[in-house]
PADO-918064 format. One record per residue (C-alpha): residue number from 1; residue in three letters; x, y, z. Coordinates in steps of 0.02 Angstrom, whole numbers, padded with zeros to 5 digits. Layout:
N
R   resi   resn        X        Y        Z
R    NUM    Ala        X        Y        Z
...
//
This chain:
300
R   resi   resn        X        Y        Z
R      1    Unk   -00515    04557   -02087
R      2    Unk   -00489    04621   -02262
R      3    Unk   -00417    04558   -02426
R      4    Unk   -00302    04651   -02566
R      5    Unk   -00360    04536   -02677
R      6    Unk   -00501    04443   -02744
R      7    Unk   -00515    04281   -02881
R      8    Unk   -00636    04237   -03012
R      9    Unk   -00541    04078   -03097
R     10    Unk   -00383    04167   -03168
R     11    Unk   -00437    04335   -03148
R     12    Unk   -00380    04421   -02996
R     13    Unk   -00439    04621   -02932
R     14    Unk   -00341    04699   -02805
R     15    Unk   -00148    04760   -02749
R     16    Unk   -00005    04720   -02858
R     17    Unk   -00124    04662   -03016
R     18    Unk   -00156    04717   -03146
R     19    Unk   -00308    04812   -03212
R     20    Unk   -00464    04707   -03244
R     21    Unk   -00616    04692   -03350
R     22    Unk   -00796    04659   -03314
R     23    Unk   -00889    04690   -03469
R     24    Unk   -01038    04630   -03580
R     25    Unk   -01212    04667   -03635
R     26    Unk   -01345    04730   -03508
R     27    Unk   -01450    04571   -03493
R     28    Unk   -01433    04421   -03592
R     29    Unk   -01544    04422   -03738
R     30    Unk   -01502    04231   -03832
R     31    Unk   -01372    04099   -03834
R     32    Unk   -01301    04152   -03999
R     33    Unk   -01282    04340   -03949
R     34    Unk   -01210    04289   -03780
R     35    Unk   -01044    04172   -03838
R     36    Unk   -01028    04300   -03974
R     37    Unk   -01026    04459   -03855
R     38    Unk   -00897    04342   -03732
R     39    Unk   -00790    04288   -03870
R     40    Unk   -00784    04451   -03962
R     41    Unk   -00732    04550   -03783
R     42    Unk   -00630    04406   -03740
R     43    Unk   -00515    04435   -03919
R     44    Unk   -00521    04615   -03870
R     45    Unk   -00470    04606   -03691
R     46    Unk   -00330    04472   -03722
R     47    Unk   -00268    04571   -03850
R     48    Unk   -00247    04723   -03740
R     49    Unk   -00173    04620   -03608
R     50    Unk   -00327    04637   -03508
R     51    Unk   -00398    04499   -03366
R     52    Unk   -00573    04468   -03404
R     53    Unk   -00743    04444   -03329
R     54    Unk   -00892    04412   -03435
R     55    Unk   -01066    04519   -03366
R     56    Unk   -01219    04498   -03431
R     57    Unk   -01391    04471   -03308
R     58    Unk   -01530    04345   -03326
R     59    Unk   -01658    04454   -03231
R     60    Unk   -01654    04645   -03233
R     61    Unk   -01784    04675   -03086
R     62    Unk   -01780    04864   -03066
R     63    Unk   -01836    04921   -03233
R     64    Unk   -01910    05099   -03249
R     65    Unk   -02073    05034   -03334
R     66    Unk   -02187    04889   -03279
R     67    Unk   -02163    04844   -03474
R     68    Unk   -02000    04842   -03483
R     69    Unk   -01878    04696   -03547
R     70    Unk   -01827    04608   -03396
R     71    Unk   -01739    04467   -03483
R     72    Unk   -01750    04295   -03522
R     73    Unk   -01778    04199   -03353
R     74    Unk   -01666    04134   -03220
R     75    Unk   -01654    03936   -03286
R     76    Unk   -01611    03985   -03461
R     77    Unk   -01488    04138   -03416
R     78    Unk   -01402    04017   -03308
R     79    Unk   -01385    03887   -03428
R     80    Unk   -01320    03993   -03554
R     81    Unk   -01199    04081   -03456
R     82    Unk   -01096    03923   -03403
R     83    Unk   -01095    03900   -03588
R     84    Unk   -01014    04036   -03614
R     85    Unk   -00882    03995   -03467
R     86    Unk   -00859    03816   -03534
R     87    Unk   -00851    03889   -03717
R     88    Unk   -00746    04049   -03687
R     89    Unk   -00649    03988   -03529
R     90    Unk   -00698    04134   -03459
R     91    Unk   -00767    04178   -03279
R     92    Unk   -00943    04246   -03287
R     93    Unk   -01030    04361   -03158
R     94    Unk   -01222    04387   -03155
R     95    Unk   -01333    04497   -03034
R     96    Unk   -01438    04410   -02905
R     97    Unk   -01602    04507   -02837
R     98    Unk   -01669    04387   -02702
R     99    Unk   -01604    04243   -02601
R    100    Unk   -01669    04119   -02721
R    101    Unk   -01573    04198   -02863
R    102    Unk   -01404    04176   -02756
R    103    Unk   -01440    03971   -02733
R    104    Unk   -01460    03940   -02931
R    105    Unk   -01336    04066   -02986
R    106    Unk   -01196    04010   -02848
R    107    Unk   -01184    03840   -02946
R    108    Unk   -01141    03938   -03099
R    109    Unk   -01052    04102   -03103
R    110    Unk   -00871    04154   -03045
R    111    Unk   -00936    04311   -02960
R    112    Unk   -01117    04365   -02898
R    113    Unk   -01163    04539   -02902
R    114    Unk   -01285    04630   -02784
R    115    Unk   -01377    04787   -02884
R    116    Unk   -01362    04968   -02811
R    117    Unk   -01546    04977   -02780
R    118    Unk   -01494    04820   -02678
R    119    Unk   -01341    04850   -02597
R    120    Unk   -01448    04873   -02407
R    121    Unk   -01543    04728   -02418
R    122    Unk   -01457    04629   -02295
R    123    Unk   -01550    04444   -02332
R    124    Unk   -01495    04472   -02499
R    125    Unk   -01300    04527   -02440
R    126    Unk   -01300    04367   -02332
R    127    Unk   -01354    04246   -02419
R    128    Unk   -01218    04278   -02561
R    129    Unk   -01086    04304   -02419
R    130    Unk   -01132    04122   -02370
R    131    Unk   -01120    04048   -02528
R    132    Unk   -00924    04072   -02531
R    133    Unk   -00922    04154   -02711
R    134    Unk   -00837    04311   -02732
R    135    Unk   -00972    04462   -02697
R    136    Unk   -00979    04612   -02810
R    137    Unk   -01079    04742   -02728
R    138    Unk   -01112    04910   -02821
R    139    Unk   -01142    05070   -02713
R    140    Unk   -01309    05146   -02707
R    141    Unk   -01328    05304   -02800
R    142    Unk   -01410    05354   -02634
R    143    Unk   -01271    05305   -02524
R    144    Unk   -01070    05392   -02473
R    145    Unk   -00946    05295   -02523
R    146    Unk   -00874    05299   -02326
R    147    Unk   -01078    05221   -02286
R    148    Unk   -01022    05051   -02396
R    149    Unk   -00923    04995   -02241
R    150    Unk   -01083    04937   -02158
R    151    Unk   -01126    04831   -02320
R    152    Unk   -00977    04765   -02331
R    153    Unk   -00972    04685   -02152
R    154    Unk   -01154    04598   -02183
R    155    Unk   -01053    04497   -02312
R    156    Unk   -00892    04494   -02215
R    157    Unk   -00997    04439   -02070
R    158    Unk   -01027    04268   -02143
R    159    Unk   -00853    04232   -02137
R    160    Unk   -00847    04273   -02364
R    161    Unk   -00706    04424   -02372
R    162    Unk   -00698    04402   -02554
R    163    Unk   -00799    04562   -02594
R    164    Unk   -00767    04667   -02735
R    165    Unk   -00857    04870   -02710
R    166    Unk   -00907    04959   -02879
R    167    Unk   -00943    05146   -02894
R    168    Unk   -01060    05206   -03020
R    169    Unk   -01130    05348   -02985
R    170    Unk   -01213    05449   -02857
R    171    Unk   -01415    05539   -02876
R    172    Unk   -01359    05723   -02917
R    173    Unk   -01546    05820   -02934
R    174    Unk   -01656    05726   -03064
R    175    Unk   -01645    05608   -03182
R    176    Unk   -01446    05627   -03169
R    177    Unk   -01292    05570   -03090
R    178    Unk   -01122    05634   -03055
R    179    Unk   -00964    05536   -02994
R    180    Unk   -00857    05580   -02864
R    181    Unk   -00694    05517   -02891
R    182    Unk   -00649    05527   -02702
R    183    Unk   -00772    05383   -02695
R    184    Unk   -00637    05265   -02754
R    185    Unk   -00514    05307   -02630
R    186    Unk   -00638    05314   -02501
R    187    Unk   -00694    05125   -02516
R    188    Unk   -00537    05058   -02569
R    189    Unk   -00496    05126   -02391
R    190    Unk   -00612    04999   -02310
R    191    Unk   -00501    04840   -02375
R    192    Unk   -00564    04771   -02537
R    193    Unk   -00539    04813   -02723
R    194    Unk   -00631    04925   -02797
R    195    Unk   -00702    04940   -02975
R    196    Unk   -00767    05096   -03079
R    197    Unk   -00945    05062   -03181
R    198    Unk   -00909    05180   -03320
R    199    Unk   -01097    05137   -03418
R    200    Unk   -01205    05137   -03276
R    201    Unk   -01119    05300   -03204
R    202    Unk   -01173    05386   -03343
R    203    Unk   -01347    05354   -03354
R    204    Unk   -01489    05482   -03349
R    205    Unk   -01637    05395   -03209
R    206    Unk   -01791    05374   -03301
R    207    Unk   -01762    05521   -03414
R    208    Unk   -01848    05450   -03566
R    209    Unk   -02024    05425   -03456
R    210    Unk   -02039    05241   -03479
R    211    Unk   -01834    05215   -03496
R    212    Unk   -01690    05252   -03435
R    213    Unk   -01574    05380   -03536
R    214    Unk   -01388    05381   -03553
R    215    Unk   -01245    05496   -03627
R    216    Unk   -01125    05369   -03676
R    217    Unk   -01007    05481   -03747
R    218    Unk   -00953    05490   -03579
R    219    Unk   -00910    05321   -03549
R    220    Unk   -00741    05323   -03614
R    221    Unk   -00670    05459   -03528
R    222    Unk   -00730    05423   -03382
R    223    Unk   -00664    05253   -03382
R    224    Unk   -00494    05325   -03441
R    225    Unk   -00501    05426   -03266
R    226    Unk   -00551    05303   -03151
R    227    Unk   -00404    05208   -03224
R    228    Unk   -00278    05332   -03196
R    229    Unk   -00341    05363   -03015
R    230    Unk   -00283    05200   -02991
R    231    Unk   -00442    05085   -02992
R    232    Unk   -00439    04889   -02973
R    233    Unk   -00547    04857   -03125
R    234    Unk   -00672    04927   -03250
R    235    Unk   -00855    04876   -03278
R    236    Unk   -00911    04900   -03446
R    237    Unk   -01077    04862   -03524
R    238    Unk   -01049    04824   -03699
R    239    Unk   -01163    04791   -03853
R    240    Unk   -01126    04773   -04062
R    241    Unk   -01284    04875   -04088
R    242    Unk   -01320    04977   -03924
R    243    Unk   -01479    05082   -03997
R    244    Unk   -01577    04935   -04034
R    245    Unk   -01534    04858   -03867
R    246    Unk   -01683    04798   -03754
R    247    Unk   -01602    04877   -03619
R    248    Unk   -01489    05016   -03566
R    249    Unk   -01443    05047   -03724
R    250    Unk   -01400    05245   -03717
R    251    Unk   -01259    05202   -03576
R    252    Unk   -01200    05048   -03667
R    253    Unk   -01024    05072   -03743
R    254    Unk   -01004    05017   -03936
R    255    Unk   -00935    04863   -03984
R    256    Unk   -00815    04933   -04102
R    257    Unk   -00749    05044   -03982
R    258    Unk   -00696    04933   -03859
R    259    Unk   -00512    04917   -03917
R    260    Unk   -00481    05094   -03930
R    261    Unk   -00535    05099   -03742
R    262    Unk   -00453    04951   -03687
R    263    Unk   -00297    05015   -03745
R    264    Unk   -00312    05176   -03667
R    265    Unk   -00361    05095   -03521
R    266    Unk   -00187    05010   -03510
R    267    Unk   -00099    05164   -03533
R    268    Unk   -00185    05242   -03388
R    269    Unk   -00185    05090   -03281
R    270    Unk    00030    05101   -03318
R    271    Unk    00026    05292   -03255
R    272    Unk   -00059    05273   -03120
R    273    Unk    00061    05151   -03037
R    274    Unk    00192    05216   -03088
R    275    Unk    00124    05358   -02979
R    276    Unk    00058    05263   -02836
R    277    Unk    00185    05294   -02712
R    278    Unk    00178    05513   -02720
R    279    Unk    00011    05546   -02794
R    280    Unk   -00084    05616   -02652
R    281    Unk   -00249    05554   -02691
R    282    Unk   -00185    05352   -02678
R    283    Unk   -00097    05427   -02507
R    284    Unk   -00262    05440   -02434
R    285    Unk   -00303    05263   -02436
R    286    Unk   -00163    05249   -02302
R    287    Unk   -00264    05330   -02194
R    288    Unk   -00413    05312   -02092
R    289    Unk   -00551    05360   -02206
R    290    Unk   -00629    05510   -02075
R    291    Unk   -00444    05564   -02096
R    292    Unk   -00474    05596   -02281
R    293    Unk   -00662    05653   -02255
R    294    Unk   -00575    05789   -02118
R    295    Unk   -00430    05832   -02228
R    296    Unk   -00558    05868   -02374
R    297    Unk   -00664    05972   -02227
R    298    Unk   -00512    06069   -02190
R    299    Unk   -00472    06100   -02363
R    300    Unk   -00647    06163   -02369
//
């Protein structure tokens, strides 16, 4: 069993809807930053005629440095993120790291989202399948797209099919990553909706020695192309002063350049289904996905 589409309060990802949003800063850093981030995407995103999810995490466990910022804590991130849903009205989605993290943060977000580094660990994957929240589960920069059909079915095994797969990325040498486009087809071939992590996809591993580096002026046309290949939605980490973020902030997009995107995102979003039905790339997600991986072989 599969699903075309997947809820989060109003928002829905999937077949026949329209292009969504999952965007905010990397990790929570106060109360006051938080409802303005939310409100200030949430002006943006209506404006553009965008669904919206806000993102921001409590815990960020996989820092490069022992002294990195992690965050501010799992009780106080949760409590400020369903002030920001009861503030905003909008959903919220936060990533969980252990079991434990999926039994507070169940009772609060919309969506839960399993890390890359994370996206294996199968107590993890089935403890949020069993909570019944929608699962986001970004693909492993170590992983093929066509290998996320064995994490999806540790969720799907616990009876949850609403599961949401994110690309963002794959290891290409060191300290870099490259996307493969193909990757979207290729998991959107399994059954769920897929969404395109434009920040994250352009970050540089541990290239700054005790951080992680970033070429954000790739995020926006990157985004623009996974929109017009006809993804589900777009994850966005988003910050009003991205260099003096505690985290992530070379991949971060800028505040102030969120509308610009947003709106190009639309355009996209309009092209590509227009398109749907001849472009020969969304053809391949009629098909078996070793019929595409064989097609590509052939073409080889």
């Amino acid at each position: 069993m599969t699903t075309d589409t997947v809820s989060a309060g109003a928002v829905c990802f999937g077949r026949g809807h329209p292009l969504a949003l999952i965007a905010g800063p990397c990790v929570i850093e106060s109360e006051s930053h938080a409802l303005f981030m939310a409100e200030a995407i949430s002006n943006a995103a209506r404006r553009a005629g965008l669904p919206y999810v806000y993102k921001s995490s409590f815990d960020k466990a996989n820092r490069t440095s022992v002294d990195a910022f992690r965050g501010i804590g799992r009780e106080q991130g949760l409590r400020i993120l369903e002030k920001v849903k009861r503030e905003t009205g909008v959903p919220v989605l936060t990533d969980v790291h252990q079991p434990e993290d999926v039994t507070a943060a169940a009772q609060i977000v919309d969506i839960l989202q399993i890390p890359a580094f994370l996206c294996r660990q199968t107590d993890l994957l089935l403890s949020a399948g069993q909570s019944g929240k929608p699962v986001n589960i970004k693909k492993g920069q170590f992983l093929a797209p066509w290998d996320m059909k064995q994490v999806v079915q540790k969720v799907a095994s616990t009876g949850n099919h609403q599961i949401l797969l994110t690309e963002r990325g794959a290891t290409f040498g060191y300290n870099n990553l490259v996307v493969d486009f193909r990757s979207l087809a290729i998991m959107a071939n399994i059954g769920y909706p897929v969404i395109f992590d434009a920040t994250h996809s352009v970050q540089l591993p541990g290239a700054m020695g005790k951080q992680t580096g970033g070429e954000r002026r790739y995020v926006e046309p990157l985004a623009r192309a996974a929109a017009a290949f006809g993804c589900n939605g777009v994850f966005l980490e988003v910050h009003d002063h991205p260099d003096s973020a505690p985290c992530d902030g070379p991949n971060m997009l800028e505040l102030k350049n969120l509308p610009r995107l947003l709106e190009a995102l639309v355009a996209a979003d309009q092209i590509a289904r227009h398109y749907a039905a001849t472009d020969a790339a969304t053809a391949c997600l009629a098909r078996p996905t070793d019929t595409c991986e064989q097609g590509d072989a052939a073409r080889d």
